[in-house]
MARPAFI-799913 format. One line per 2 residues: number of its first residue (from 1); their letters; for each residue x, y negated, z of C-alpha. Coordinates in pm, whole numbers, always signed. Layout:
BEGIN
NUM> a> X/Y/Z; ... .
END
This chain:
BEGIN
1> xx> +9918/-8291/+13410; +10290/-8358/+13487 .
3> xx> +10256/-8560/+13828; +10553/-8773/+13701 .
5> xx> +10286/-8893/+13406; +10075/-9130/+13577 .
7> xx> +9872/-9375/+13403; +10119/-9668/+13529 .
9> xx> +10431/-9454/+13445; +10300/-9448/+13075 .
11> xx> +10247/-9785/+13049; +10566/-9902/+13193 .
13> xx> +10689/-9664/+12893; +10511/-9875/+12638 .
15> xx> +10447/-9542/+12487; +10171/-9666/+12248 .
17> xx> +10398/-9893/+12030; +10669/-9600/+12080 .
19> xx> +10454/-9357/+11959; +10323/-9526/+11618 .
21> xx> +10703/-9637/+11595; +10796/-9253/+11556 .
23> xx> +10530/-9136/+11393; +10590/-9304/+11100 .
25> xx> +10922/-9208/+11132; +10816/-8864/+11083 .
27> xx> +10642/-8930/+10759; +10286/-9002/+10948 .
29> xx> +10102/-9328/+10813; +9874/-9400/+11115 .
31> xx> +9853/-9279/+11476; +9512/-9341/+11683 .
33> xx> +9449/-9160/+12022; +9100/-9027/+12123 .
35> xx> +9018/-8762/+12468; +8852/-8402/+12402 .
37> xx> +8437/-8500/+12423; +8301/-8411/+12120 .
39> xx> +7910/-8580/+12184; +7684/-8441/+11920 .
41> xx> +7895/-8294/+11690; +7894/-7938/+11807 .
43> xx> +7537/-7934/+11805; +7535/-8053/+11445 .
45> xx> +7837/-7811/+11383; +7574/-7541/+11460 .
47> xx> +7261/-7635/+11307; +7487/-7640/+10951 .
49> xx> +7595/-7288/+11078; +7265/-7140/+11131 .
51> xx> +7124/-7313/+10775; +7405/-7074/+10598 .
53> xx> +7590/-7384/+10465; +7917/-7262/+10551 .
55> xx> +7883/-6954/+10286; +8154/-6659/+10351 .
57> xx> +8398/-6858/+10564; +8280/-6652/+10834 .
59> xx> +8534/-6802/+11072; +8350/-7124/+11121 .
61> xx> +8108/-6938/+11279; +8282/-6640/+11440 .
63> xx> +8506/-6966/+11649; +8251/-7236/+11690 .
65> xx> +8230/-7207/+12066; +8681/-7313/+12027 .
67> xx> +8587/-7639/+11791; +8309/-7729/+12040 .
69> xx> +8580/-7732/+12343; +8941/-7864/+12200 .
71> xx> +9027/-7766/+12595; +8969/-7407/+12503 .
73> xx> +9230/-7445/+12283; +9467/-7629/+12519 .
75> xx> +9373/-7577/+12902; +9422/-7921/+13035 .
77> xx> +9388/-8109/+12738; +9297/-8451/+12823 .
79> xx> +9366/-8637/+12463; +9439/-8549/+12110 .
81> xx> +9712/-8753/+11917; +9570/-8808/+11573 .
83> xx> +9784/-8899/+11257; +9698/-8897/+10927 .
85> xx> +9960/-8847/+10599; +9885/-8997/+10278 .
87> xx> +9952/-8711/+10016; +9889/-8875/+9665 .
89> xx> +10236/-8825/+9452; +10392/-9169/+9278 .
91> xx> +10251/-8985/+8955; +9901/-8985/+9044 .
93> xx> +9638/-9176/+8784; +9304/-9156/+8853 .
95> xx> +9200/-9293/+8497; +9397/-9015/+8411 .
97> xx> +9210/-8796/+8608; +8925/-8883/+8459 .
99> xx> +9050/-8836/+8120; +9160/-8446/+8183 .
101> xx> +8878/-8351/+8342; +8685/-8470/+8009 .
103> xx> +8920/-8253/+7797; +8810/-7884/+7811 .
105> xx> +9132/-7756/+7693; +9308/-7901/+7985 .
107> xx> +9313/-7707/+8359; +9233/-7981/+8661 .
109> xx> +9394/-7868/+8973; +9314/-8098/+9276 .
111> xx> +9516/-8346/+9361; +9614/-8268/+9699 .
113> xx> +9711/-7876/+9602; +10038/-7991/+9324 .
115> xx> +10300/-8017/+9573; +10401/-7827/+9870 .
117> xx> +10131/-7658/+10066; +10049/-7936/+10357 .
119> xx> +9993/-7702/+10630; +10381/-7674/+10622 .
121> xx> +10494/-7990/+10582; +10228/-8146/+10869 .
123> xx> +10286/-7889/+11114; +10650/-7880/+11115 .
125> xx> +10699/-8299/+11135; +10416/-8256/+11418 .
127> xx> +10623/-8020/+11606; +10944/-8238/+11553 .
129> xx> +10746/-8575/+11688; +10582/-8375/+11995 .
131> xx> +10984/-8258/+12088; +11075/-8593/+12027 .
133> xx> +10777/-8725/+12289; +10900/-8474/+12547 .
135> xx> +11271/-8599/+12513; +11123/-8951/+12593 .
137> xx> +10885/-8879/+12908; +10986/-8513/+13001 .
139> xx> +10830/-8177/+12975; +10441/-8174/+12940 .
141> xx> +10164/-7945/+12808; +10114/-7948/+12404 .
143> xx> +10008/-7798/+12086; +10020/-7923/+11713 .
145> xx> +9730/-7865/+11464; +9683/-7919/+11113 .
147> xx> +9378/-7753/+10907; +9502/-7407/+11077 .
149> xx> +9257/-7374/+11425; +8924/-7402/+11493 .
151> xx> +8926/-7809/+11577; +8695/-8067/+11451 .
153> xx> +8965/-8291/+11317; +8779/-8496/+11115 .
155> xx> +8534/-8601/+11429; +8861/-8613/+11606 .
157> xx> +9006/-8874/+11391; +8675/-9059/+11325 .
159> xx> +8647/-9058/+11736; +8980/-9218/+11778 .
161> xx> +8924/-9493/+11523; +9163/-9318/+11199 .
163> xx> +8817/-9432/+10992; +8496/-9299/+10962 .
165> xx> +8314/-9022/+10776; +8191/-9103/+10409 .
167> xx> +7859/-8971/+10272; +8089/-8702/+10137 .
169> xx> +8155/-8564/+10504; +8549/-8678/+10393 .
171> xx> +8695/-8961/+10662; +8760/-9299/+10515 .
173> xx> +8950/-9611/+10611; +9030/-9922/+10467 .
175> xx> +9403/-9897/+10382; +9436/-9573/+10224 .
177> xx> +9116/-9489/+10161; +9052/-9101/+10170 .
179> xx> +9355/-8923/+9993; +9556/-8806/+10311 .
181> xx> +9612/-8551/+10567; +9560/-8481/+10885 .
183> xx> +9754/-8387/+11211; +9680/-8363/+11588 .
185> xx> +9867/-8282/+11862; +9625/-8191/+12218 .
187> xx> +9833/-8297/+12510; +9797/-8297/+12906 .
189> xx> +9875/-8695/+12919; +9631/-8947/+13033 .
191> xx> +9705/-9154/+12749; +9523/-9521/+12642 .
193> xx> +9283/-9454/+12428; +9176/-9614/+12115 .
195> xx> +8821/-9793/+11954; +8665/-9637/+11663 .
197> xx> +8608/-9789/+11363; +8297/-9908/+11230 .
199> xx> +8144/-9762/+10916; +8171/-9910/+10569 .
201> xx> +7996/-9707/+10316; +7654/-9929/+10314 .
203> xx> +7420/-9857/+10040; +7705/-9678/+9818 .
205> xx> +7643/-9338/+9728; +7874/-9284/+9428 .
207> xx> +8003/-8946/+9577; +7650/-8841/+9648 .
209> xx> +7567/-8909/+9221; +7906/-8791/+9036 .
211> xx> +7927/-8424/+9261; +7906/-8186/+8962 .
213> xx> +7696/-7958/+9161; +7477/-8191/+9391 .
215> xx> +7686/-8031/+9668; +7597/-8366/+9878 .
217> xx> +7224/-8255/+10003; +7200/-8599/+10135 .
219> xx> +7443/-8874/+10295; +7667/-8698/+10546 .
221> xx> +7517/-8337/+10466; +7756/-8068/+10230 .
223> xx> +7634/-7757/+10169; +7916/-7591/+10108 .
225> xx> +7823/-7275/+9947; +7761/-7524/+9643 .
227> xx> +8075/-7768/+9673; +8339/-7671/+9350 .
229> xx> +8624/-7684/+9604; +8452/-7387/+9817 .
231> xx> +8389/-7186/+9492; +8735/-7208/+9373 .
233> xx> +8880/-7140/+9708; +8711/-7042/+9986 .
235> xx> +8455/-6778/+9806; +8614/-6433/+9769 .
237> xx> +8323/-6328/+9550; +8211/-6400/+9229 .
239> xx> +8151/-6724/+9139; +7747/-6804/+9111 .
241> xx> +7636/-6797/+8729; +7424/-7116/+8834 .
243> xx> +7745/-7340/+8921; +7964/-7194/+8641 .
245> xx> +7898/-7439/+8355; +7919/-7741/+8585 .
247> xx> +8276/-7608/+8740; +8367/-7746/+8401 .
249> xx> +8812/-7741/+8377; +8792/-7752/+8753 .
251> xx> +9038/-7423/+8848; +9127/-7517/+9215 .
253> xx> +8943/-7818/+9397; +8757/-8081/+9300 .
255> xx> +8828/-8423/+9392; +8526/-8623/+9208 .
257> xx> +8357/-8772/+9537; +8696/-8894/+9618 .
259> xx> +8790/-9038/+9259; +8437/-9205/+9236 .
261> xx> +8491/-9365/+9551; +8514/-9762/+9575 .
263> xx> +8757/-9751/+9860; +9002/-9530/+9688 .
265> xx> +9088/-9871/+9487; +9334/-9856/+9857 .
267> xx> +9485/-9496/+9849; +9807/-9473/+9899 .
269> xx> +10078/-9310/+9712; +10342/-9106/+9958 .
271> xx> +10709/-9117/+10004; +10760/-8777/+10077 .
273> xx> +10915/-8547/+9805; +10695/-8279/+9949 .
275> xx> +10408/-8414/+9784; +10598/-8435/+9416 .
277> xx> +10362/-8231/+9172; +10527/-7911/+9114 .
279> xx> +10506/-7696/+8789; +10338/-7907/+8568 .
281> xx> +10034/-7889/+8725; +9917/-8225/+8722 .
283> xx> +9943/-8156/+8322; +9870/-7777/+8241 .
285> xx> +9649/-7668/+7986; +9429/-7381/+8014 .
287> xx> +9650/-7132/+7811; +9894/-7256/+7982 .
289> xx> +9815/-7117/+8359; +9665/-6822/+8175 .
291> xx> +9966/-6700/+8064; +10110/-6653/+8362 .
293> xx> +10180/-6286/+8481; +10094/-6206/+8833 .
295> xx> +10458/-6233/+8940; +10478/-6594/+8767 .
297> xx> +10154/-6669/+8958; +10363/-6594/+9307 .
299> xx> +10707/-6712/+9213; +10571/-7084/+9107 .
301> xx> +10340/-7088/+9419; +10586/-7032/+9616 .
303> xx> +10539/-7302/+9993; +10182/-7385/+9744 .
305> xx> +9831/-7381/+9962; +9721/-7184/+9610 .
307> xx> +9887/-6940/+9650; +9682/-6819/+9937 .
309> xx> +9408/-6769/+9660; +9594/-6478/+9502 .
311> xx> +9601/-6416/+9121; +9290/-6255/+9069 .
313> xx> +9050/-6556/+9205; +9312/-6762/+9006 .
315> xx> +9239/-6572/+8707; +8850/-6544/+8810 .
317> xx> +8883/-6985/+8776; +9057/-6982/+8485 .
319> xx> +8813/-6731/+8271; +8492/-6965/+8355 .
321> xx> +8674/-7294/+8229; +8792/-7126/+7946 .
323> xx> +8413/-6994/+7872; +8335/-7360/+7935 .
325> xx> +8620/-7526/+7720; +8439/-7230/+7464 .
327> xx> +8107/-7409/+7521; +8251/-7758/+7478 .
329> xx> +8138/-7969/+7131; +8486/-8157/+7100 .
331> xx> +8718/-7858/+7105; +8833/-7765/+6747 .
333> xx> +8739/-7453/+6604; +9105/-7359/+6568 .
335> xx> +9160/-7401/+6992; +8867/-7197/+7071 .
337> xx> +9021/-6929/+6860; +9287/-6906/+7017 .
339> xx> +9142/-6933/+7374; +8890/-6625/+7268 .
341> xx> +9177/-6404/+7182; +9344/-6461/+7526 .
343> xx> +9044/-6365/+7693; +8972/-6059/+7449 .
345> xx> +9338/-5944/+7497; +9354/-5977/+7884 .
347> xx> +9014/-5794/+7947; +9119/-5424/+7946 .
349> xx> +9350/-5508/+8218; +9168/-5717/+8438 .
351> xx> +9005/-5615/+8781; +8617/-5590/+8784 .
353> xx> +8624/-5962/+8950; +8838/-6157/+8680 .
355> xx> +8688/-5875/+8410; +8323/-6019/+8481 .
357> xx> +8381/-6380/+8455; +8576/-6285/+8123 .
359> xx> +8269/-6183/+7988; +8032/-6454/+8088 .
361> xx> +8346/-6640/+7968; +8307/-6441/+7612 .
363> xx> +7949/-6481/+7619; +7948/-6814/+7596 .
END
């Protein structure tokens, strides 16, 4: 640590009202301040592990010793400066959510995923705020993270009081309930630290019901090998025939645990023109997405986290909704037509991943 960052030096700074001062200056909606000690989590973080429940994302296992020790990260790290961004565009309806997901013809992208791709926007505001710390108490040791390094930011933030973890595993907290980001920056200064908050879920357990896939084992426990968001993201491989019919429209997320949830009645819709839903995809029907060409797929995903995906486990989504909208009782005769034929004519060229979901799709 700087030896011109004493304890008494901060606090004749007053650098906790400073900081929450410029954080929401740079687009952050809360600021809370916890130190590195993890307690049990780690040991929880490997008992998941060694159940499986983390499917392929090998690299929750291959750096668990890192998000046991945030000082492995940072050397000297003494506190981490949590923040949290609400992400939710002015647009957003979740009675309308509701509404598309129960039309099969229409293609439900998660909420979060419409605008730019957060990673971006967090990490370079968190960068900008960490310079703008060192111009106020000179040069000391840092580094920003966002959802891009082994670190257990969500026990992070729960630690230092941001809210506290929902039966779905998401964080929660009673003024924007759980529709936000979040951002940390590990630093080498003995700053005050915060209280956590107390948990408010009770006896509720209307994520644990409404998960299409019964992803929730049990309160606080996600397997995630069966969570919708996993299977349209995260999983490289084809998706499991068991999970397919309840995917439903869902092509890239899910957000039902979070729609369902009573304290959502608080989330708050962001400022930030980053967050605008791009593309239409708050609106897109199936055919829609499905006629984009590979090139389309990259040019209007452009800054997007989907386009990280790629096109074929975009296409590999979109051929097991359309075998569902196929399945589907209210869909006219005339739709499914039409939906058939777009499958039937984009099956010779398909890879063997989007050309086997196709099928299913067709054999539905």
């Amino acid at each position: 640590m700087p030896s011109h960052l004493s304890k008494t030096a901060l606090d004749e700074l007053n650098l906790r009202d400073w900081l929450r001062e410029q954080a929401r200056g740079f687009g952050f909606d809360a600021l809370r301040i916890t130190d590195t000690q993890l307690g049990p989590a780690p040991e929880r973080l490997q008992e998941w592990l060694a159940e499986g429940r983390h499917g392929e994302m090998e690299y929750m296992a291959r750096h668990a010793q890192l998000r046991a020790n945030p000082q492995l990260l940072v050397p000297g790290a003494l506190r981490v400066i949590c923040v949290t961004m609400n992400y939710l565009s002015p647009k957003a309806d979740f009675e309308q959510e509701w509404q598309r997901l129960a039309d099969p013809s229409q293609a439900v992208v998660s909420l979060y995923a419409r605008g730019r791709d957060y990673h971006k926007v967090l990490r370079n505001r968190l960068q900008e705020f960490a310079q703008a710390i060192e111009a106020r108490i000179g040069t000391f040791g840092y580094r920003v993270f966002t959802d891009s390094a082994p670190l257990m930011e969500v026990e992070l933030a729960r630690k230092a009081g941001l809210g506290w973890r929902g039966k779905h595993t998401l964080l929660l907290n009673r003024e924007s309930g759980s529709t936000f980001f979040l951002g940390e920056i590990l630093v080498d200064v003995p700053l005050p630290l915060d209280d956590e908050e107390d948990s408010h879920c009770g006896t509720c357990q209307a994520c644990m019901d409404i998960c299409p896939t019964q992803a929730i084992t049990a309160p606080y426990q996600l397997d995630a090998r069966r969570c919708i968001s996993y299977l349209t993201i995260e999983n490289p491989t084809a998706i499991p025939v068991e999970f397919r019919r309840a995917m439903g429209n869902r092509i890239y997320g899910c957000d039902d645990c979070q729609l369902i949830c009573p304290w959502n009645k608080f989330a708050q819709r962001s400022s930030l023109p980053d967050f605008v839903e791009r593309h239409g995809l708050g609106c897109a029907s199936l055919l829609q997405l499905w006629s984009w060409t590979e090139v389309e797929f990259e040019q209007r995903h452009e800054g997007s986290a989907i386009r990280r995906i790629g096109y074929s486990r975009w296409r590999r989504n979109l051929a097991v909704a359309m075998g569902n909208a196929l399945l589907a009782d209210d869909l006219p005769i005339s739709e499914k037509q039409v939906l058939k034929q777009a499958l039937v004519s984009a099956l010779p060229d398909a890879d063997d991943l989007v050309a086997e979901h196709i099928e299913w799709a067709l054999g539905q």
